[in-house]
C-alpha positions as protocol buffer text, in pm:
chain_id: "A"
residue {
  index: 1
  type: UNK
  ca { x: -1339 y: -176 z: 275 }
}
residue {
  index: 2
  type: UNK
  ca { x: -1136 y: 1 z: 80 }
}
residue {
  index: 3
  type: UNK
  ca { x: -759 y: 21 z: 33 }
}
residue {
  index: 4
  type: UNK
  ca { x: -525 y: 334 z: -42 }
}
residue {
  index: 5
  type: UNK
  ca { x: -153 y: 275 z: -159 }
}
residue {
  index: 6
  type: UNK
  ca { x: 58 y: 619 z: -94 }
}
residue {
  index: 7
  type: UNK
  ca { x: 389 y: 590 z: -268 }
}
residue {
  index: 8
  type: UNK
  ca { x: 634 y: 828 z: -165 }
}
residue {
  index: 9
  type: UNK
  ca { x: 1025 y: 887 z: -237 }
}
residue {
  index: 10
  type: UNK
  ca { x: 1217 y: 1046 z: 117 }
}
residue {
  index: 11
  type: UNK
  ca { x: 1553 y: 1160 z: 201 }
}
residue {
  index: 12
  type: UNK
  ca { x: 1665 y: 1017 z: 513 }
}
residue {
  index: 13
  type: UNK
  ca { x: 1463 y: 766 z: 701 }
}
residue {
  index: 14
  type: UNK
  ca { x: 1503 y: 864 z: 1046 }
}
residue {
  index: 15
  type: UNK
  ca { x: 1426 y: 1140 z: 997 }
}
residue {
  index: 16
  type: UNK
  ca { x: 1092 y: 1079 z: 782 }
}
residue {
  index: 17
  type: UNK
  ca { x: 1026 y: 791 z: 1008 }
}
residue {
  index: 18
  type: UNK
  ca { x: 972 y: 1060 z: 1323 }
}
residue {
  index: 19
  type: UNK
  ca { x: 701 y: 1279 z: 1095 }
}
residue {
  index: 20
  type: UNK
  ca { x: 559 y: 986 z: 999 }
}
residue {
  index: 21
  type: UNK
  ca { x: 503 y: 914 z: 1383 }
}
residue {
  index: 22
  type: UNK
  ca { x: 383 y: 1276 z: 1439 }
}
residue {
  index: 23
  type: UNK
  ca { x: 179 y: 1262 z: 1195 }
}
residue {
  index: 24
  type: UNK
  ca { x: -54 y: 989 z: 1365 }
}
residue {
  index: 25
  type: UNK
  ca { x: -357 y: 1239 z: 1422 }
}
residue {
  index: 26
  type: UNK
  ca { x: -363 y: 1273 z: 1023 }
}
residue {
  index: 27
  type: UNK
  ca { x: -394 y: 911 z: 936 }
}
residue {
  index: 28
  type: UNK
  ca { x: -664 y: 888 z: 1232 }
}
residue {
  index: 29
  type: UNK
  ca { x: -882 y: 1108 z: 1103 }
}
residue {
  index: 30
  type: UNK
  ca { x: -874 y: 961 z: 742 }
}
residue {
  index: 31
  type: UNK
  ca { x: -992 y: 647 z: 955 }
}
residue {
  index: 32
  type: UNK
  ca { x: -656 y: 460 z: 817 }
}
residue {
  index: 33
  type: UNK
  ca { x: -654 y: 114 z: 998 }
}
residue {
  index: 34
  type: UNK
  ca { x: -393 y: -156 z: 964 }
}
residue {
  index: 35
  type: UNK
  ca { x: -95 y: 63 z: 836 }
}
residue {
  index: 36
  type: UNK
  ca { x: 226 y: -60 z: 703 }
}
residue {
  index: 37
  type: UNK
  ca { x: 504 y: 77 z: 561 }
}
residue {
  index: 38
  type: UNK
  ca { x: 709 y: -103 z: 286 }
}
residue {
  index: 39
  type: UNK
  ca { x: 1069 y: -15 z: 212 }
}
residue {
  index: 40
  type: UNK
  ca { x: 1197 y: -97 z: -164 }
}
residue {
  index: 41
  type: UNK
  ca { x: 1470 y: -331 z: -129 }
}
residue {
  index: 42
  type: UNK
  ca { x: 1668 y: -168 z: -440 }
}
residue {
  index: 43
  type: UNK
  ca { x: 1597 y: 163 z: -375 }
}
residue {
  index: 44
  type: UNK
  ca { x: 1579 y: 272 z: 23 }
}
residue {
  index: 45
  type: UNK
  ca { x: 1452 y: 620 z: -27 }
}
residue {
  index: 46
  type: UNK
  ca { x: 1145 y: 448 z: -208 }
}
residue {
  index: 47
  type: UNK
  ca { x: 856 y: 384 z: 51 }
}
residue {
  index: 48
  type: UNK
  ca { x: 506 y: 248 z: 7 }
}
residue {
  index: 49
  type: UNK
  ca { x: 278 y: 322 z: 282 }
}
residue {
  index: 50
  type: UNK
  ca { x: -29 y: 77 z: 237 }
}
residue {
  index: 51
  type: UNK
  ca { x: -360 y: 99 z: 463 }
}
residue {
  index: 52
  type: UNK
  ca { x: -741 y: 20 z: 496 }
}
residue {
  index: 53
  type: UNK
  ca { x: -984 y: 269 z: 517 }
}
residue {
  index: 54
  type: UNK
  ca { x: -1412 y: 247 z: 544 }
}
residue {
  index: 55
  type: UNK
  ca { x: -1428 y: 596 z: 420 }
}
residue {
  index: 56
  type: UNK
  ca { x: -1236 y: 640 z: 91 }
}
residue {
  index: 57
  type: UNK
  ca { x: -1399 y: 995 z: 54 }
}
residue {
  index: 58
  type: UNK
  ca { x: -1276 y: 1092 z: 409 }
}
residue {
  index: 59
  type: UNK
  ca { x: -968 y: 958 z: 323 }
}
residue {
  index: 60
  type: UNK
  ca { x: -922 y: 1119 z: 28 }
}
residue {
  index: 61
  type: UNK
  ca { x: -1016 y: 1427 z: 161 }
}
residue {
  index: 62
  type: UNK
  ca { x: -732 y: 1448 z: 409 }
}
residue {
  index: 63
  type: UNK
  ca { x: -495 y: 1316 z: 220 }
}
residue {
  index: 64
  type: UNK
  ca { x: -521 y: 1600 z: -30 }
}
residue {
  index: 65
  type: UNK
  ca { x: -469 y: 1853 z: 243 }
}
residue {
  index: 66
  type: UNK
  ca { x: -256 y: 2082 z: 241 }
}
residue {
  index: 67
  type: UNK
  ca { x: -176 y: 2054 z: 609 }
}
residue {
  index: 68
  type: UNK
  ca { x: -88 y: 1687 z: 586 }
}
residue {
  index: 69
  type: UNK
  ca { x: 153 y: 1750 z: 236 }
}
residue {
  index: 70
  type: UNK
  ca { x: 319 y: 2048 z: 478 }
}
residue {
  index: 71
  type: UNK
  ca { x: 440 y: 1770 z: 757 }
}
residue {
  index: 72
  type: UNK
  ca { x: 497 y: 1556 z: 461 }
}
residue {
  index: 73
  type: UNK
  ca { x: 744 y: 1818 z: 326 }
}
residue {
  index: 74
  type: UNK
  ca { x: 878 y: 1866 z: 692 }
}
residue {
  index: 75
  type: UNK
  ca { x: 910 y: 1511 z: 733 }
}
residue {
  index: 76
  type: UNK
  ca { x: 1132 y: 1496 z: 396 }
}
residue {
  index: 77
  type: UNK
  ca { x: 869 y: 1391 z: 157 }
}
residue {
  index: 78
  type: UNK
  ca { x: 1050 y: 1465 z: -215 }
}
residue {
  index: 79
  type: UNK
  ca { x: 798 y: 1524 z: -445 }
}
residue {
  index: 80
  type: UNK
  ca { x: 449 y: 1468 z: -475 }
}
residue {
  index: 81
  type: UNK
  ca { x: 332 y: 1131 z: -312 }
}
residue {
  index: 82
  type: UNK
  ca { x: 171 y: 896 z: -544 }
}
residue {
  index: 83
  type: UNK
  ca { x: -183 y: 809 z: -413 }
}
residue {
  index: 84
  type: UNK
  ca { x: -381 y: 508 z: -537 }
}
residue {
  index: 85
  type: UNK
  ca { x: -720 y: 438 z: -430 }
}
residue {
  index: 86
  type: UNK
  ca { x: -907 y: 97 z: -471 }
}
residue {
  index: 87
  type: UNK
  ca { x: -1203 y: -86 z: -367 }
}
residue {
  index: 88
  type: UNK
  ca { x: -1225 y: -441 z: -340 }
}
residue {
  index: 89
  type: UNK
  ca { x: -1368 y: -649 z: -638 }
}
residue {
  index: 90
  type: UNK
  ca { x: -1515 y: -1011 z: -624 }
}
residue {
  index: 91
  type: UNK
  ca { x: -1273 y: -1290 z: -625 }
}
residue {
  index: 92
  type: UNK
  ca { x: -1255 y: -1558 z: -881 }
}
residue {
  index: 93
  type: UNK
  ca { x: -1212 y: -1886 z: -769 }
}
residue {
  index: 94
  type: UNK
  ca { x: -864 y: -2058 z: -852 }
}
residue {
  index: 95
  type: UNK
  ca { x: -904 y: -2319 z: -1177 }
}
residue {
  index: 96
  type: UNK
  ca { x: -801 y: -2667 z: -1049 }
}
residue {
  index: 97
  type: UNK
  ca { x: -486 y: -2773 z: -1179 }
}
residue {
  index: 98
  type: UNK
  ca { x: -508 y: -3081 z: -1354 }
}
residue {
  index: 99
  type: UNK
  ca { x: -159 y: -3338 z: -1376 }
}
residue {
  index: 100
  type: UNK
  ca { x: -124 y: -3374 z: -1739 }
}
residue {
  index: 101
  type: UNK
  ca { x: 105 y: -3527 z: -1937 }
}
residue {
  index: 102
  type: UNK
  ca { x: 394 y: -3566 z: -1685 }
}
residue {
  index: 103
  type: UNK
  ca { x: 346 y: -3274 z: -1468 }
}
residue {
  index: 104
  type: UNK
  ca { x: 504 y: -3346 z: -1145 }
}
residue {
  index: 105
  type: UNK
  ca { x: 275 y: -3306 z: -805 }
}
residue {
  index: 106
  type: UNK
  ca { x: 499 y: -2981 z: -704 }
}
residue {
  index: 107
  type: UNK
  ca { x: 412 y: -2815 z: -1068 }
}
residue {
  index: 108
  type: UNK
  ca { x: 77 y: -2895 z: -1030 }
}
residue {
  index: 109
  type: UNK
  ca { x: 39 y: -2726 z: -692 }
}
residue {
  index: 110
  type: UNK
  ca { x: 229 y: -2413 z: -819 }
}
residue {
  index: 111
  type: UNK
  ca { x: 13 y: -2396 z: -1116 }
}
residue {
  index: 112
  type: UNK
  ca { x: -304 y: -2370 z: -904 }
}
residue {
  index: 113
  type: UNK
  ca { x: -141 y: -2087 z: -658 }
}
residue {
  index: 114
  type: UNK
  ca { x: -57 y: -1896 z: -1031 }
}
residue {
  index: 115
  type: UNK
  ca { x: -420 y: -1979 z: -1205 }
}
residue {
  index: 116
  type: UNK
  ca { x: -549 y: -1626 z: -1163 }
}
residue {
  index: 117
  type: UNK
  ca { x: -879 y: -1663 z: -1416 }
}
């Protein structure tokens, strides 16, 4: 499964927010599944749209559509929309942390949620 990331900047919320609704059919026929919208904290007007998809070539194909960046322009969309496209990769397991030297129990846990590689 793949994911796509659509990073957009908007005027006024309410008013995006009601596009955004119309614009259900769109995100349907991409085959976008578990939506969500993210709302930067510092900056309102700066919204992240994040979903799954099983056909990123469908996806990508509506999402470059004219018709969908017309209701995103009626909606309030300023600007192009930023669109990233991933696939998933393998995991790597998580090193174990090891209590050297004086680390305490609660560094030692917090290293093994940050061990990455």
């Amino acid at each position: 499964m793949a994911k796509v990331a659509t990073q957009i900047t908007i005027g006024d919320y309410a008013k995006w927010r009601a596009g955004f609704d119309k614009a259900a059919p769109f995100r349907e026929k991409a085959g976008m599944k578990n939506v969500q919208v993210y709302r930067d904290a510092d900056k309102p007007t700066a919204l992240l749209i994040w979903s799954e998809v099983d056909d990123l070539t469908k996806a990508r194909a509506i999402l470059d559509s004219s018709d969908l960046r017309n209701a995103m322009r009626e909606a309030g969309v300023v600007g192009d929309p930023k669109i990233l496209s991933m696939k998933s990769i393998r995991l790597c397991p998580l090193k174990k942390a090891r209590n050297v030297g004086g680390t305490s129990r609660a560094d030692a846990k917090a290293n093994r949620r940050l061990s990455f590689f």
